[in-house]
Rosetta silent file (secondary structure, phi, psi, omega in degrees, C-alpha in Angstrom):
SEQUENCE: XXXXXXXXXXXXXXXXXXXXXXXXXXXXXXXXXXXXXXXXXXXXXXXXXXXXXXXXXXXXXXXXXXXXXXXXXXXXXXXXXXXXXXXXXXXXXX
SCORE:     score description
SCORE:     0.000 S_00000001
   1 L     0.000  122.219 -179.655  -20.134  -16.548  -35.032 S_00000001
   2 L   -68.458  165.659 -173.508  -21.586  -15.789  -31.701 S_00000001
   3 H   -62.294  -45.214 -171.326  -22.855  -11.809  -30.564 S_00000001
   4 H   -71.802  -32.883  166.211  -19.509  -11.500  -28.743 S_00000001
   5 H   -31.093  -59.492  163.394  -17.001  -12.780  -31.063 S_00000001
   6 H   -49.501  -31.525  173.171  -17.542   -9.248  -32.489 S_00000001
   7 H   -85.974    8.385  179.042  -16.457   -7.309  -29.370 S_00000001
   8 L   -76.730  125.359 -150.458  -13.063   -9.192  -28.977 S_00000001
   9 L   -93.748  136.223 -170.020  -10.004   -6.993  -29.239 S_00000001
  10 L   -53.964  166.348  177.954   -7.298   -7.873  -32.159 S_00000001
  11 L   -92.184   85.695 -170.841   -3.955   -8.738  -31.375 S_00000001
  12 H   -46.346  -42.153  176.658   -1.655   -5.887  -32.281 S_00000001
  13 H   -32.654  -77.946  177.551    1.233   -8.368  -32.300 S_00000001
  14 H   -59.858  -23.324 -176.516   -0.356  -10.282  -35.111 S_00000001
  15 H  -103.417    7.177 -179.661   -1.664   -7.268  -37.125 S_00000001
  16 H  -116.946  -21.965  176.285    1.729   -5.195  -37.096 S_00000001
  17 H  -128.630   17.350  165.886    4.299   -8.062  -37.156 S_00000001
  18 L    71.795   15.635  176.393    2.389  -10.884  -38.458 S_00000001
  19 L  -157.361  155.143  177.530    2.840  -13.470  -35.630 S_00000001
  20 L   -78.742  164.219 -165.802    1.244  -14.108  -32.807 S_00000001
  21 L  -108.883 -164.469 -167.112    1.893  -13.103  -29.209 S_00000001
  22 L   -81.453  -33.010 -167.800    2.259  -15.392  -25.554 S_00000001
  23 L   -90.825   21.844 -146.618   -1.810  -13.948  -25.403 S_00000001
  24 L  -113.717  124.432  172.450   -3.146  -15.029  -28.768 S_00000001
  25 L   115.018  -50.858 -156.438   -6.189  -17.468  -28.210 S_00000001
  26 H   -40.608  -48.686  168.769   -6.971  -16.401  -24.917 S_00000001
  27 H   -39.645  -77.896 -159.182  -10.525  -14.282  -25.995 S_00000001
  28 H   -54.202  -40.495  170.251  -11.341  -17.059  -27.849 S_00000001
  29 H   -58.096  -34.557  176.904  -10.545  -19.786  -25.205 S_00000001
  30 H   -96.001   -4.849  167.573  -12.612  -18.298  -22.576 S_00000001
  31 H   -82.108  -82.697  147.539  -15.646  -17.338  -24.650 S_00000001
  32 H    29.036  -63.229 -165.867  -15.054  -21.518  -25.509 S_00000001
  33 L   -95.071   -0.617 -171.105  -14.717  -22.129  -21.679 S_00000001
  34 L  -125.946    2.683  171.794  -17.668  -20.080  -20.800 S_00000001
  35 L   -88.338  -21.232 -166.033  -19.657  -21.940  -23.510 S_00000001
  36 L   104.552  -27.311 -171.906  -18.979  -25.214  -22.248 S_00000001
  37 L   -90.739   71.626  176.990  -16.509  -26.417  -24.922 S_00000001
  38 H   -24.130  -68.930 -149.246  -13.870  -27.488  -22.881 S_00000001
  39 H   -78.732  -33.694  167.947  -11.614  -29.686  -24.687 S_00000001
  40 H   -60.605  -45.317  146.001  -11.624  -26.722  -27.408 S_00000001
  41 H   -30.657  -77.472  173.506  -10.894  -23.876  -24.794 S_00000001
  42 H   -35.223  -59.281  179.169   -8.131  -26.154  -23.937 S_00000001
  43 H   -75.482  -24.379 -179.864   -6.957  -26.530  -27.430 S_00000001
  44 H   -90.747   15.231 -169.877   -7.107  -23.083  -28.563 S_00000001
  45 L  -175.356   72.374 -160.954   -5.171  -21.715  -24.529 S_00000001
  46 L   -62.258   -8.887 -165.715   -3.820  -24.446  -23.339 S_00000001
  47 L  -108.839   15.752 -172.808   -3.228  -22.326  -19.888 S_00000001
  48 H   -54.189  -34.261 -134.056   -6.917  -21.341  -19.994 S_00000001
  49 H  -105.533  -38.865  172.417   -7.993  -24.048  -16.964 S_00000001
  50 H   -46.657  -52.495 -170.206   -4.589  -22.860  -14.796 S_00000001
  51 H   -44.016 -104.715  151.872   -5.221  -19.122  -15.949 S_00000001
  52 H    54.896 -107.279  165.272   -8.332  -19.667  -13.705 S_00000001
  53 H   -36.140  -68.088 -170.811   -7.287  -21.262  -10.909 S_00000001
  54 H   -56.739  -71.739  177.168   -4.591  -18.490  -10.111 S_00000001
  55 H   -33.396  -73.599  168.890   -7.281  -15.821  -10.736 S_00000001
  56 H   -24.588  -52.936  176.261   -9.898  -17.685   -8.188 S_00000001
  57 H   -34.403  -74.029 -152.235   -6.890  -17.893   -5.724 S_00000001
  58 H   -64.369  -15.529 -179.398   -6.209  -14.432   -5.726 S_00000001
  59 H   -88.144    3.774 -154.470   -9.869  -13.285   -5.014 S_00000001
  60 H  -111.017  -47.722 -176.683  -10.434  -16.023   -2.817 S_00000001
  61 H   -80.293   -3.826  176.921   -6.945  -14.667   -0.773 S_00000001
  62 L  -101.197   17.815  168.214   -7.972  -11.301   -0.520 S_00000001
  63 L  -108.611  -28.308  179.549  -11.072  -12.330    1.760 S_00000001
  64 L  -120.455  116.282  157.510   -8.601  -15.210    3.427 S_00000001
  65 L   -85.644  133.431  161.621   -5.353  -15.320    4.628 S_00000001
  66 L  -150.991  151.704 -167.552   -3.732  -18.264    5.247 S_00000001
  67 L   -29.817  138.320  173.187   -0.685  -19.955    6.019 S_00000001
  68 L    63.136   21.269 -168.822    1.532  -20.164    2.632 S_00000001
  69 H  -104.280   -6.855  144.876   -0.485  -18.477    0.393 S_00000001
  70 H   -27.842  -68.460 -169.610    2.702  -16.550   -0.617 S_00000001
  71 H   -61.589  -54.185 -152.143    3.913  -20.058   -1.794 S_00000001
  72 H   -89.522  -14.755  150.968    1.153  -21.000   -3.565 S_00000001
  73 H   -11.981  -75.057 -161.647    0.942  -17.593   -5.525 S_00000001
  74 H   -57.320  -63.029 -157.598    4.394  -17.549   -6.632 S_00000001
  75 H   -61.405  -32.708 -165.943    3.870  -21.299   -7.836 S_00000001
  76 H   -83.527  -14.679  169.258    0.936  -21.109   -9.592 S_00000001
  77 H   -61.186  -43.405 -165.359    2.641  -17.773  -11.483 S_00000001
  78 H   -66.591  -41.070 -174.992    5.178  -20.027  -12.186 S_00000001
  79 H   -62.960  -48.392 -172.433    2.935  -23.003  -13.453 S_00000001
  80 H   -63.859  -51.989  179.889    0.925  -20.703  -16.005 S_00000001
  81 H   -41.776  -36.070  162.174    4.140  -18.891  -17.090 S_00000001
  82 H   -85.782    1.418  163.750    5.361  -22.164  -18.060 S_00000001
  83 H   -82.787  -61.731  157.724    2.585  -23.109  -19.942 S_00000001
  84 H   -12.828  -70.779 -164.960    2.274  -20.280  -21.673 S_00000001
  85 H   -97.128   14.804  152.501    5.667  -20.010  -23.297 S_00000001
  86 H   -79.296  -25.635  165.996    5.907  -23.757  -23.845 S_00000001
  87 H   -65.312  -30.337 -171.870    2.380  -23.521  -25.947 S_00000001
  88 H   -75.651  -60.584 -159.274    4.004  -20.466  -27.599 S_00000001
  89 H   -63.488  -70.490  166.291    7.232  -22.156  -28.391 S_00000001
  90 H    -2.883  -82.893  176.646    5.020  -25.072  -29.703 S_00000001
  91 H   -32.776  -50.988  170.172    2.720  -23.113  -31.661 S_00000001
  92 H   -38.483  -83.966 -160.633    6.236  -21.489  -33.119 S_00000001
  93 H   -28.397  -64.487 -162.774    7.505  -24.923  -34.172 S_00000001
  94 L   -81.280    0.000    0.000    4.133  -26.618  -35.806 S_00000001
């Protein structure tokens, strides 16, 4: 167990109703993704490498404007959101 693994904050979701929530993994995937372990980052948040992107965007648009960036906002909300709850439903299933 790494130093930080201790500061990561529980999932109320999981400790009051016993199942996990659309954010469960996420801590772990980016200490994972900031480690280097990709393909594990990946497996434990599959929307880790999207997640990302869309962050980068938005700090990257509030120094640039450019044409469309409206567009590509909206889409990339749209891309993670569907990763999310198809990894969720997934998770549900298995």
């Amino acid at each position: 167990m790494s130093s930080l693994e201790g500061y990561m904050l529980p999932c109320l979701s999981k400790k009051l109703l016993g199942m996990d929530c659309l954010g469960c993994g996420l801590q772990r995937a980016a200490l994972f993704l900031f480690k280097g372990e990709f393909v594990l980052a990946f497996k434990m948040y599959p929307a880790i490498f999207t997640l990302f992107i869309l962050a980068f965007f938005l700090i990257f648009n509030l120094f640039i404007k450019f044409k469309h960036d409206e567009t590509i906002k909206i889409s990339l909300v749209i891309l993670n959101l569907g990763i999310i709850v198809t990894s969720f439903i997934l998770k549900i299933i298995n």
